[in-house]
GUSEZA-269429 format. One record per atom (N, C-alpha, C, O): y, z, x; residue in three letters. Coordinates in pm, whole numbers, padded with zeros to 5 digits, always signed. Atoms other than C-alpha are relative to their C-alpha. Layout:
BEGIN
YZXala/...
***
This chain:
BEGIN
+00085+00070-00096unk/-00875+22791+01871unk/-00094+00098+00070unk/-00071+00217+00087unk/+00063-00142-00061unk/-01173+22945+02050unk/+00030+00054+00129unk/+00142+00016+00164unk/-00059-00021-00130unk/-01142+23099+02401unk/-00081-00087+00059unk/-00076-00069+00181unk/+00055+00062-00165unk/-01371+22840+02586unk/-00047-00103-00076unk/-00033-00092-00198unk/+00036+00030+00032unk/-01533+22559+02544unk/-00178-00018-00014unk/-00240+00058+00060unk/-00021+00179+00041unk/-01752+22295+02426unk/+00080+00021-00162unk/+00043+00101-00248unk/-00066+00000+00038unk/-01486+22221+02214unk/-00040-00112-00162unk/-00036-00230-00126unk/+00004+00067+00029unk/-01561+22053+01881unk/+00093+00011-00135unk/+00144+00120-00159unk/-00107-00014+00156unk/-01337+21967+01498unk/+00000+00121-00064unk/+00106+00166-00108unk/-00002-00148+00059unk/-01489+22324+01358unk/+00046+00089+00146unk/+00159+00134+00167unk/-00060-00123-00093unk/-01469+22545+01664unk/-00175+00090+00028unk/-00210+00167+00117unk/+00089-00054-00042unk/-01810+22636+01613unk/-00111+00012+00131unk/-00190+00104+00145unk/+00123-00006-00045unk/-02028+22536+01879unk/+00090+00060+00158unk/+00036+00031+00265unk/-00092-00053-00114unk/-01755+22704+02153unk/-00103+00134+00018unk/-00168+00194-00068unk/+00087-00079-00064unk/-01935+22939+02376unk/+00068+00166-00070unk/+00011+00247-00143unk/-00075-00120+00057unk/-01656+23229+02308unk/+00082-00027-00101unk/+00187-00089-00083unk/-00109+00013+00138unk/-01505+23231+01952unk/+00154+00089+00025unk/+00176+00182+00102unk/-00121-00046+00012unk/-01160+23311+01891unk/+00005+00123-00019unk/-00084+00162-00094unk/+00032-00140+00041unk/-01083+23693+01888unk/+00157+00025-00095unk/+00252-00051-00112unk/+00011-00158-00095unk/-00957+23984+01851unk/-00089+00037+00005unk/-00134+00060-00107unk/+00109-00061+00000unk/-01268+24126+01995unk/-00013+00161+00015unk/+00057+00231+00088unk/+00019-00184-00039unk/-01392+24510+01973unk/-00109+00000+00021unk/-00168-00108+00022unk/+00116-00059-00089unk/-01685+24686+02109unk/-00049+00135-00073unk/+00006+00240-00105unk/+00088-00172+00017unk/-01894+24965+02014unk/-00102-00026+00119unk/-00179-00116+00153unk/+00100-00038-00117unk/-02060+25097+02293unk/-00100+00109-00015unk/-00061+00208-00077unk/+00072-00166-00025unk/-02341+25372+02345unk/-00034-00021+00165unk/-00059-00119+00235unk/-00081+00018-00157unk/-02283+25480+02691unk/-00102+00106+00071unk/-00122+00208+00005unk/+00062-00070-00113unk/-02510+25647+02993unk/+00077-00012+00133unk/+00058-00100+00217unk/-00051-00006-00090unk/-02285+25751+03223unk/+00034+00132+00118unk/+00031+00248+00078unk/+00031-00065-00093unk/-02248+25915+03596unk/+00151+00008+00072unk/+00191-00086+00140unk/-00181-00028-00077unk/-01845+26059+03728unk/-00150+00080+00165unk/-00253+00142+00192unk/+00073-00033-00147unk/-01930+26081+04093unk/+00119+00019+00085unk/+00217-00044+00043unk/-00101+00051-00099unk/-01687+26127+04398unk/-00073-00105+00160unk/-00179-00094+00222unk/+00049+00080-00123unk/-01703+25859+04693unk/+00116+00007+00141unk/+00222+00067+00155unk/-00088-00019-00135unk/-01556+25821+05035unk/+00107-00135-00053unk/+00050-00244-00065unk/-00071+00061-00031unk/-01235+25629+04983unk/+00040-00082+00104unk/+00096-00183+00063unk/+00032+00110-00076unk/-01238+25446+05309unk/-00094-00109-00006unk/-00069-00223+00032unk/+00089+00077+00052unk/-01557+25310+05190unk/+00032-00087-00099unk/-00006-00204-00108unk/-00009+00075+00095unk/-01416+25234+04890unk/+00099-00101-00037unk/+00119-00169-00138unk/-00094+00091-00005unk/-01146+25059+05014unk/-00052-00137+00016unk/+00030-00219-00024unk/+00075+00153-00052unk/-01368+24722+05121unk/+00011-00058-00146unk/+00058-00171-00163unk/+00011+00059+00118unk/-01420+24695+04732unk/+00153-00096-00079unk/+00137-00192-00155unk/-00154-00045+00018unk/-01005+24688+04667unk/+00107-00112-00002unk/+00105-00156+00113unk/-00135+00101+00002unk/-00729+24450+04637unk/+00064+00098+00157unk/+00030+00211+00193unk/-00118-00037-00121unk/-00492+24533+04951unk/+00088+00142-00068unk/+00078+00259-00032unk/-00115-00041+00106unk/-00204+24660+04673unk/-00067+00138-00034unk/-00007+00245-00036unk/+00102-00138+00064unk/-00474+24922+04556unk/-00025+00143+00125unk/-00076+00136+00237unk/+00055-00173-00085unk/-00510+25329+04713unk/-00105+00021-00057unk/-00112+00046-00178unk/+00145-00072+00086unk/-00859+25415+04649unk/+00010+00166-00011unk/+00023+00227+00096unk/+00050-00158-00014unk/-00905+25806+04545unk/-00148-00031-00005unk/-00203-00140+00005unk/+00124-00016-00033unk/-01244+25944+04551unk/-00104+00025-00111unk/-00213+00081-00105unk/+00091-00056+00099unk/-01340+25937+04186unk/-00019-00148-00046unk/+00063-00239-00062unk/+00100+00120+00066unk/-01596+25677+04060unk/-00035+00021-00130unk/-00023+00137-00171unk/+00019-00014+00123unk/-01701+25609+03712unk/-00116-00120+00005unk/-00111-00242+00016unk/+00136+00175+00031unk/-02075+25427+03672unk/-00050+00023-00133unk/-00053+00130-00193unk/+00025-00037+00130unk/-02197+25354+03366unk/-00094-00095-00043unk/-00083-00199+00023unk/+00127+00113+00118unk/-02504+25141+03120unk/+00045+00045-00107unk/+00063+00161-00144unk/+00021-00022+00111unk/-02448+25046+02820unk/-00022-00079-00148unk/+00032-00187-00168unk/+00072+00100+00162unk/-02583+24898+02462unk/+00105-00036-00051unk/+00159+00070-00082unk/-00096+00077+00081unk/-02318+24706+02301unk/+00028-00085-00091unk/-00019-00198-00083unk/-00027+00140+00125unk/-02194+24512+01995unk/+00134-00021-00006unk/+00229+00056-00006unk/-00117+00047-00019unk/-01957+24276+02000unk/+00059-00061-00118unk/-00022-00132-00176unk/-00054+00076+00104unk/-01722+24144+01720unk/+00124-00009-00055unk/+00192+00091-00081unk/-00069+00102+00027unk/-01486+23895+01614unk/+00040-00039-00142unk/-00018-00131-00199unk/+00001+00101+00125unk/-01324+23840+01274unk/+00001-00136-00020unk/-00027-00198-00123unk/+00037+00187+00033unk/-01324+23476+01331unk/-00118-00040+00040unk/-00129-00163+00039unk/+00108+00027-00001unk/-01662+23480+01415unk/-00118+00098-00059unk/-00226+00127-00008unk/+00132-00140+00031unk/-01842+23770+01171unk/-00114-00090+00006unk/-00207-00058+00080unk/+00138+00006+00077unk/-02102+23560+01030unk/-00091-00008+00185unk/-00210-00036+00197unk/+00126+00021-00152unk/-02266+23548+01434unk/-00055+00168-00013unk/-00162+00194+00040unk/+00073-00105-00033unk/-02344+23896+01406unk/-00096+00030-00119unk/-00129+00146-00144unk/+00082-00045+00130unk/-02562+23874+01090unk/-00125-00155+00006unk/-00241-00174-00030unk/+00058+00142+00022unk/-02651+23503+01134unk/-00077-00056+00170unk/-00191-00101+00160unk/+00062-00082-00093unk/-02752+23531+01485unk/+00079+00111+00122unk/+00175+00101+00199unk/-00060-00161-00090unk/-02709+23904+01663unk/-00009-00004+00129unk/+00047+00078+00202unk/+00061-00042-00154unk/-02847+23850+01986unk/+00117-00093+00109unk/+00125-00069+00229unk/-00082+00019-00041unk/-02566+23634+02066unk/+00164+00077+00035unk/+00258+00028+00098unk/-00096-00089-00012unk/-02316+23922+02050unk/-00018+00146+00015unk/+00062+00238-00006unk/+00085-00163-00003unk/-02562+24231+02116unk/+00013-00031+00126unk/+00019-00149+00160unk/+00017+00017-00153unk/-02560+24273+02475unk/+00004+00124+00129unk/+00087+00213+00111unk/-00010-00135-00064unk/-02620+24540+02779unk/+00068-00022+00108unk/+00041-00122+00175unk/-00050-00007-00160unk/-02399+24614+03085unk/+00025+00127+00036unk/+00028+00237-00020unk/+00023-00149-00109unk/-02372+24828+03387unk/+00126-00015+00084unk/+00155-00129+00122unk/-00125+00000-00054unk/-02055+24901+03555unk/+00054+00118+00071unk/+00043+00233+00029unk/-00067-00095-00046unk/-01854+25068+03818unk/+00139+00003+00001unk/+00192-00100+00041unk/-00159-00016-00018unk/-01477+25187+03801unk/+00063+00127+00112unk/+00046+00249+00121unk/-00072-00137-00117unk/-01273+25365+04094unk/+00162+00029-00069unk/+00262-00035-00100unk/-00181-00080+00007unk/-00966+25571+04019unk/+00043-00028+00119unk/-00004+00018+00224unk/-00133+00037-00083unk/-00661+25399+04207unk/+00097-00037-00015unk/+00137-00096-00115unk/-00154+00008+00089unk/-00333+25387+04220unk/+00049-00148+00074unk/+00001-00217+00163unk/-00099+00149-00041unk/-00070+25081+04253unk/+00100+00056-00038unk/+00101+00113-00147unk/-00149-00059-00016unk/+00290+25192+04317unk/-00007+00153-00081unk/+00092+00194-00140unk/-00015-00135-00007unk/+00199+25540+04247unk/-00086+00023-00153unk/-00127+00134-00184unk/+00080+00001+00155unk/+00020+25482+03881unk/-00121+00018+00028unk/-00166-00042+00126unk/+00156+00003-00016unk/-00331+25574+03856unk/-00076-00104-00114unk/-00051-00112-00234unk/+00097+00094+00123unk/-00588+25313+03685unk/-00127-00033+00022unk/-00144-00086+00131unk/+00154+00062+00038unk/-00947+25229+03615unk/-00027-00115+00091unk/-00019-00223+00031unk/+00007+00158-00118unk/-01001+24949+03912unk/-00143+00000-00032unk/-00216+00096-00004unk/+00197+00048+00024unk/-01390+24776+03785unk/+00018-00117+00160unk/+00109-00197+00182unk/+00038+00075-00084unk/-01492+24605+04088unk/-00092-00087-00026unk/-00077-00207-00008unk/+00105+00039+00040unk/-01816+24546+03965unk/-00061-00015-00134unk/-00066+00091-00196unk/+00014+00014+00119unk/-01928+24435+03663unk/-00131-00060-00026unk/-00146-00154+00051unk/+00088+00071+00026unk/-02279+24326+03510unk/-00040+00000-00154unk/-00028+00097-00229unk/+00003-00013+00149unk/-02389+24174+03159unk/-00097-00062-00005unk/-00107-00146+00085unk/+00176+00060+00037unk/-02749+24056+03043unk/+00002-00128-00126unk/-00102-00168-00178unk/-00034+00060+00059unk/-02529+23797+02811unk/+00115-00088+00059unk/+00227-00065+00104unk/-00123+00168-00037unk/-02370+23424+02886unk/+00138+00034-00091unk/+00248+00035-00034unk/-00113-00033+00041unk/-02130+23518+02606unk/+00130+00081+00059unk/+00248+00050+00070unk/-00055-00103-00042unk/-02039+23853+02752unk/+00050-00059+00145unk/+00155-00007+00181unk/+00000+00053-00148unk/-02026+23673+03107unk/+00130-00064-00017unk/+00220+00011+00022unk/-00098+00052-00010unk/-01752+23438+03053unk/+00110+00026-00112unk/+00214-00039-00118unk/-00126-00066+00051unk/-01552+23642+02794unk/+00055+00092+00112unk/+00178+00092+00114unk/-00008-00046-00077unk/-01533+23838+03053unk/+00085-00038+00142unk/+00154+00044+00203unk/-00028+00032-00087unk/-01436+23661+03313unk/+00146-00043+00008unk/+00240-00024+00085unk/-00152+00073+00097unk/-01157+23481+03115unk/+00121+00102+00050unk/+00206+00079+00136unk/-00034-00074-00051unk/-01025+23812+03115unk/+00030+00068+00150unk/+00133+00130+00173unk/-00066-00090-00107unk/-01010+23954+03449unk/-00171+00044+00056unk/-00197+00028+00175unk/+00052-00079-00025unk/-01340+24130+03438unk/-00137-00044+00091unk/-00213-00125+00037unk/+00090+00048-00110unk/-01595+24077+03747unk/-00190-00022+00003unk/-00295-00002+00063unk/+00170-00026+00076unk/-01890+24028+03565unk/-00127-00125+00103unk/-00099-00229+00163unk/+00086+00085-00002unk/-02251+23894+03651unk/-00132-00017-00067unk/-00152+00069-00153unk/+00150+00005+00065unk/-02602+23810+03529unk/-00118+00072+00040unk/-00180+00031+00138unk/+00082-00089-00069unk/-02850+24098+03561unk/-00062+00044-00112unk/-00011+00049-00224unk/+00102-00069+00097unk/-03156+24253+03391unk/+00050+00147-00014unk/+00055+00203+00095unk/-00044-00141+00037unk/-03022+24622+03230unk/-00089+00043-00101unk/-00090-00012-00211unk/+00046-00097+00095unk/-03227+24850+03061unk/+00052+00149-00015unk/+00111+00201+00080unk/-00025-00120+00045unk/-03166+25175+02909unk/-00033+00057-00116unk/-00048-00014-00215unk/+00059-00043+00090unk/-03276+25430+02695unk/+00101+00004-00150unk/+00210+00055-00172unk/-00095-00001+00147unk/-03161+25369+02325unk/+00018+00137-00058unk/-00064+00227-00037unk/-00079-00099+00086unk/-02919+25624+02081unk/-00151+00006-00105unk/-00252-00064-00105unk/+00091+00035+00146unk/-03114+25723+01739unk/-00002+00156-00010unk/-00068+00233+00059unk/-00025-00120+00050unk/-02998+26032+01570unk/-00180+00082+00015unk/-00206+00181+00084unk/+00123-00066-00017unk/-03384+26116+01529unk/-00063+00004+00151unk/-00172+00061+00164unk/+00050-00007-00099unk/-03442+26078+01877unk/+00054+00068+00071unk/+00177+00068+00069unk/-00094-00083-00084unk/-03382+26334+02145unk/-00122+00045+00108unk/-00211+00128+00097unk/+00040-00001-00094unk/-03507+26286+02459unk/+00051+00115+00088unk/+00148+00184+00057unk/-00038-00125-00091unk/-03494+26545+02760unk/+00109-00093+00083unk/+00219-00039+00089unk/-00083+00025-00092unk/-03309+26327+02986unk/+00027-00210-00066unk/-00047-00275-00140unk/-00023+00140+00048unk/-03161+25944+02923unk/+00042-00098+00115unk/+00138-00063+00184unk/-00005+00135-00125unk/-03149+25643+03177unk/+00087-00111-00021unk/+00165-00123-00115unk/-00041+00164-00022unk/-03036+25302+03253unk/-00003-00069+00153unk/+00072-00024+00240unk/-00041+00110-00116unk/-03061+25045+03541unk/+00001-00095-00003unk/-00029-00150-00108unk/-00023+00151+00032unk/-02992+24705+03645unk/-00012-00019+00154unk/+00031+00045+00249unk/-00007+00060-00079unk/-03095+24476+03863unk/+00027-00119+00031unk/+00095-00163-00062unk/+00028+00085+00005unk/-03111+24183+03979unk/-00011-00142+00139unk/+00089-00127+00208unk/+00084+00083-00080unk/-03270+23868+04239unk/-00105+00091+00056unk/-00121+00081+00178unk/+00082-00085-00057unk/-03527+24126+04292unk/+00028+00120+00075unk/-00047+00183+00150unk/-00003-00136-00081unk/-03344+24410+04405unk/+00067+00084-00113unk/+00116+00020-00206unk/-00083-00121+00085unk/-03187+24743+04205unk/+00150+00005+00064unk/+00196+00010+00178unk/-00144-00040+00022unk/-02841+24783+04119unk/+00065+00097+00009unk/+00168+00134+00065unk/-00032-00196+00024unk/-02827+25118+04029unk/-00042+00042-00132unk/-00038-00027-00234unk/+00084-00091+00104unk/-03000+25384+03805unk/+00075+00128-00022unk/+00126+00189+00072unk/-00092-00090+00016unk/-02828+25643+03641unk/-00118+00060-00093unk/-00205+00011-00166unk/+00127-00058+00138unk/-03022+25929+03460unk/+00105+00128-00034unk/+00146+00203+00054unk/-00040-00155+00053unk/-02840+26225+03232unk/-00066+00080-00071unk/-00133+00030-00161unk/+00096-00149+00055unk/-03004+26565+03121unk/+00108+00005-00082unk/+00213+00014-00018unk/-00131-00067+00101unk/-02748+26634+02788unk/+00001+00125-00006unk/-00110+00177-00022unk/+00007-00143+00018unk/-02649+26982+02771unk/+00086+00059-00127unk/+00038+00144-00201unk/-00138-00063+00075unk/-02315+27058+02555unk/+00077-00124-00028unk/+00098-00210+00058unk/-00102+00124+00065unk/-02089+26802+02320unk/+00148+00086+00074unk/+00170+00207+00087unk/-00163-00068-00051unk/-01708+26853+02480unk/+00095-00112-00075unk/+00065-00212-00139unk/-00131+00094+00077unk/-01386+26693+02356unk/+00022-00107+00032unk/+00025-00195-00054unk/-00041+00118-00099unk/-01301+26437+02626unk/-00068-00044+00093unk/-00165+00026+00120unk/+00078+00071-00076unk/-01434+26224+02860unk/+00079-00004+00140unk/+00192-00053+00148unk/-00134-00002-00173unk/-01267+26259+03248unk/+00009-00184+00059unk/+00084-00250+00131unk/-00025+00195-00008unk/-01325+25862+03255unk/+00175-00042-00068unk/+00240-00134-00018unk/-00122+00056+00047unk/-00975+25850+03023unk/+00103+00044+00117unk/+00210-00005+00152unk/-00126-00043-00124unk/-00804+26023+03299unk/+00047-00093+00109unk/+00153-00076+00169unk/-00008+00077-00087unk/-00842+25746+03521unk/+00106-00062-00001unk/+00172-00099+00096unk/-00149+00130-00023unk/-00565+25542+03429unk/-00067-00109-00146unk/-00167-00083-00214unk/+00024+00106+00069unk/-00568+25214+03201unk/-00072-00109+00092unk/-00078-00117+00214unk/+00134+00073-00142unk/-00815+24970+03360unk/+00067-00126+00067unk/+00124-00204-00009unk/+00007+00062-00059unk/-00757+24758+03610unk/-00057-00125+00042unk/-00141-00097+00128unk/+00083+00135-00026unk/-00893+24389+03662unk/+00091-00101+00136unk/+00211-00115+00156unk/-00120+00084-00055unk/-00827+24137+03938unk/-00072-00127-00032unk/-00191-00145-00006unk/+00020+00096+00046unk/-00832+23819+03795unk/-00012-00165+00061unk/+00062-00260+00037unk/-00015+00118-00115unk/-00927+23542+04042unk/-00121-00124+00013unk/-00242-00120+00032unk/+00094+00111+00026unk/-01044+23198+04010unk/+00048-00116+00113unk/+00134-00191+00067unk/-00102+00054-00091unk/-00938+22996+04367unk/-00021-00152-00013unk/+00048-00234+00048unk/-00057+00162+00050unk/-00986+22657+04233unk/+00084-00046-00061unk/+00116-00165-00057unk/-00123+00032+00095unk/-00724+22670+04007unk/+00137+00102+00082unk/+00256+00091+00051unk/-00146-00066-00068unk/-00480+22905+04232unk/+00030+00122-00074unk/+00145+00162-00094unk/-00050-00126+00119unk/-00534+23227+03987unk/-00032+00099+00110unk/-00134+00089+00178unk/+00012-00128-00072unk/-00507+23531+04180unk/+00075+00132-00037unk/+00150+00175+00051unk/-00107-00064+00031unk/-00333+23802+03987unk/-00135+00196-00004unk/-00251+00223+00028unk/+00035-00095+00079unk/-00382+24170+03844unk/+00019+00021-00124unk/+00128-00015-00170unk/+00005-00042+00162unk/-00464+24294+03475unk/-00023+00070-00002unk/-00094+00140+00070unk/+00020-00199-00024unk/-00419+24582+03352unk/-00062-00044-00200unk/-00009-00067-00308unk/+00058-00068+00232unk/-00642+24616+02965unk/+00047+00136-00022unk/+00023+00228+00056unk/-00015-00075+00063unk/-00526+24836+02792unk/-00082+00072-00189unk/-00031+00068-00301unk/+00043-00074+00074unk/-00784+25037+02572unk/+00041+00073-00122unk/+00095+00184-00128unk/-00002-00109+00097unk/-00782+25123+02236unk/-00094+00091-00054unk/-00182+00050-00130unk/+00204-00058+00013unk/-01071+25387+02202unk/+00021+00115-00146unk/+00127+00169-00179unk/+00048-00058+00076unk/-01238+25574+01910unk/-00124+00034+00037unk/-00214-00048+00056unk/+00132-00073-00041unk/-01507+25844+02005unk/-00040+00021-00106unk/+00031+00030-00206unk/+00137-00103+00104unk/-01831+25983+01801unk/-00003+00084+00061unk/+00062+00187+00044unk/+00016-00181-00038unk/-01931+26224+01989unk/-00031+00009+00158unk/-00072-00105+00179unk/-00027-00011-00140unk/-01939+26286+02363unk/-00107+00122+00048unk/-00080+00233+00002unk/+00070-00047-00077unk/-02197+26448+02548unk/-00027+00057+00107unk/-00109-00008+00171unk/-00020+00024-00181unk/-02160+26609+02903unk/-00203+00109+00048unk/-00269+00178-00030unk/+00102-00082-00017unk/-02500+26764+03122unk/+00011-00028+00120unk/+00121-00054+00170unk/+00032+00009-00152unk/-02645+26727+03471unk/-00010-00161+00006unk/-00059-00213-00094unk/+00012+00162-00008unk/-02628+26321+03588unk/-00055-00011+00147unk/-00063+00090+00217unk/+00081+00053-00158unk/-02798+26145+03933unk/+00053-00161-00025unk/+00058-00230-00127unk/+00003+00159-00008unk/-02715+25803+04038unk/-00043-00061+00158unk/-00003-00022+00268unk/+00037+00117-00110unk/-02883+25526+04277unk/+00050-00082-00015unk/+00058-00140-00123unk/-00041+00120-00011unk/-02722+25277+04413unk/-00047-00051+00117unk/-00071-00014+00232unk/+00126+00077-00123unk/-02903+24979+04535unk/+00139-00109+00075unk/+00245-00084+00132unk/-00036+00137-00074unk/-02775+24649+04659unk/-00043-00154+00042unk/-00165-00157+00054unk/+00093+00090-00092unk/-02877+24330+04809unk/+00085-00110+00045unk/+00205-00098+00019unk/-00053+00108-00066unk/-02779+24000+04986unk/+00182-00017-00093unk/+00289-00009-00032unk/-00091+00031+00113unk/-02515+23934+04663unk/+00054+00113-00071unk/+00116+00106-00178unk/-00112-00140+00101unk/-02372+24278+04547unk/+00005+00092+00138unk/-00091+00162+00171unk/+00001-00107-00115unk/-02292+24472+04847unk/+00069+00143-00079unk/+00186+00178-00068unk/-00050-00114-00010unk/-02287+24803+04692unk/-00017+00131+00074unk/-00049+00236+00017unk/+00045-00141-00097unk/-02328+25064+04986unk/+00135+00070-00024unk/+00149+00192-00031unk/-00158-00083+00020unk/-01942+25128+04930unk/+00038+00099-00102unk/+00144+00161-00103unk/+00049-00053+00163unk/-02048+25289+04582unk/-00026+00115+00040unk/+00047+00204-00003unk/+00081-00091-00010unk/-02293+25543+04752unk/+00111+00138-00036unk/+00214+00147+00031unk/-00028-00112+00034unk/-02182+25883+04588unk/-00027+00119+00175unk/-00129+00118+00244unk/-00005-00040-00062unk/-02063+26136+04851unk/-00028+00190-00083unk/-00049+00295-00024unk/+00050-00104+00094unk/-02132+26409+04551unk/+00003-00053-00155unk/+00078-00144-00191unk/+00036+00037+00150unk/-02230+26368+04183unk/+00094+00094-00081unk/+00110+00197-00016unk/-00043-00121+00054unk/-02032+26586+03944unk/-00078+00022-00152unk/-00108+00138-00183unk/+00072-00011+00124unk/-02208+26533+03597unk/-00029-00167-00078unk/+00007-00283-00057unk/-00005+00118+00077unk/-02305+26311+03360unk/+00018-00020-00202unk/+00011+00075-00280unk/-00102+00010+00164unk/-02169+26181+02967unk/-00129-00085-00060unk/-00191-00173-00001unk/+00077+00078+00112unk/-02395+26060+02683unk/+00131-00048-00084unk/+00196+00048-00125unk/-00105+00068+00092unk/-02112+25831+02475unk/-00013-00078-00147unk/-00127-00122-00157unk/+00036+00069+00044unk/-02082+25654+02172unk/+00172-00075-00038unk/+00247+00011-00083unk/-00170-00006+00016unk/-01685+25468+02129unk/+00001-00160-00006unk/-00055-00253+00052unk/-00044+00145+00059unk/-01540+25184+01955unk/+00124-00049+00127unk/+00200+00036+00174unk/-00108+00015-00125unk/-01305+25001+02243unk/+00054-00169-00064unk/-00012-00272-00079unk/-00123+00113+00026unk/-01008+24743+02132unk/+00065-00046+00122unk/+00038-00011+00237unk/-00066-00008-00130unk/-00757+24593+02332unk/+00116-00011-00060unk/+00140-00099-00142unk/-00135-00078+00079unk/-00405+24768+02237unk/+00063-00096+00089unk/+00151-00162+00032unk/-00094+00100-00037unk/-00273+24533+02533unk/-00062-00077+00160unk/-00126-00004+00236unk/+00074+00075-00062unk/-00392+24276+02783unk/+00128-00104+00115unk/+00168-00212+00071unk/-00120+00028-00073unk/-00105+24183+03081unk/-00048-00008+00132unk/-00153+00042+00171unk/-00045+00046-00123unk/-00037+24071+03398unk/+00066+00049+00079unk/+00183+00019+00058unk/-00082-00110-00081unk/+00092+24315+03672unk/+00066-00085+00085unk/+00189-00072+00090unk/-00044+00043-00119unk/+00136+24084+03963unk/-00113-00079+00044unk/-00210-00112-00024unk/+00126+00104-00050unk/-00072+23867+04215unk/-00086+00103+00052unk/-00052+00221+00056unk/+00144-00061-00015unk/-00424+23984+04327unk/+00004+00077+00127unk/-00096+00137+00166unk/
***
């Protein structure tokens, strides 16, 4: 069956097809530290904020063996860009990936998303595209959206390294809350990742805001670098910690 509807005898005209879904990403991203009191407003109660942030843009393809032929038959329904922040925090002493914020430039991506756990919304994202022949001095991304900026991230690449300090965070965190129906829990995804090649150099990030995304709690209290990415992402396991 698919994950959502409109529901009809094939299954086809369902917004989100049936998965298992994976991801390839190419990734512009900014490790920053923030003030933890600040970043407590963002937070479940249950949640300790530390002071390390993870923002990120990025180009994505999405896919579904029970739905290949959409990525050949049409792509643009499973191509899609988002921009995202994650704080390192712990719950009963575990450290994990807490996304507060989430944005996707795709209806698909929007309510797979949501299904899940993940705090997604509808926003214009650009960023500068991968392409072995291409090699720019520095690489971007931002997102906005009702007329104001989200946040802009720019990296200078310097040196390929092994790892990414984003895995250190923990397994990610979602809180999964829908109060018409009485859902209020935590999810923890669990990541299955495959890197290409990893990138680290100098990074900068702005963060905007407006009436509907209050991110001032975001603002970087220092930058530490930034990651050019490219990584296939599964989901090894997808659970329920507790309430929200």
């Amino acid at each position: 069956m698919p994950w959502t509807s409109p529901l009809t005898s094939t299954g086809r005209s369902a917004l989100v097809p049936d998965g298992p879904w994976s991801y390839i990403f190419d990734v512009v991203a900014v490790q920053a530290k923030g003030d933890p009191g600040r970043l407590r407003e963002a937070l479940p109660e249950a949640l300790e904020p530390t002071e390390d942030i993870w923002f990120y843009i990025a180009d994505i393809i999405s896919f579904s063996p029970n739905a290949e032929e959409l990525n050949y038959e049409a792509p643009g329904l499973l191509q899609y860009k988002e921009a995202a922040i994650f704080v390192r925090s712990l719950l009963n002493g575990k450290s994990y990936a807490y996304c507060p914020f989430m944005y996707v430039d795709s209806d698909v991506s929007l309510v797979r998303g949501l299904v899940a756990g993940f705090p997604k919304k509808i926003a214009h994202i650009e960023m500068t595209r991968f392409h072995d022949l291409f090699k720019p001095k520095k690489y971007g991304g931002l997102a906005y959206r009702a007329g104001y900026g989200l946040m802009k991230l720019l990296v200078e690449p310097a040196r390929e390294v092994d790892k990414l300090p984003f895995d250190d965070f923990g397994t990610w965190l979602l809180r999964r809350y829908i109060k018409p129906l009485g859902i209020d829990e935590l999810v923890e995804f669990a990541p299955d990742l495959e890197y290409s090649k990893i990138v680290e150099g100098r990074g900068s990030v702005e963060v905007g805001g407006g009436i509907n995304d209050e991110l001032h709690m975001f603002e970087p209290v220092e930058v530490l670098r930034g990651y050019l990415y490219s990584v296939r992402i599964g989901v090894r396991e997808l659970r329920v910690l507790g309430k929200g």
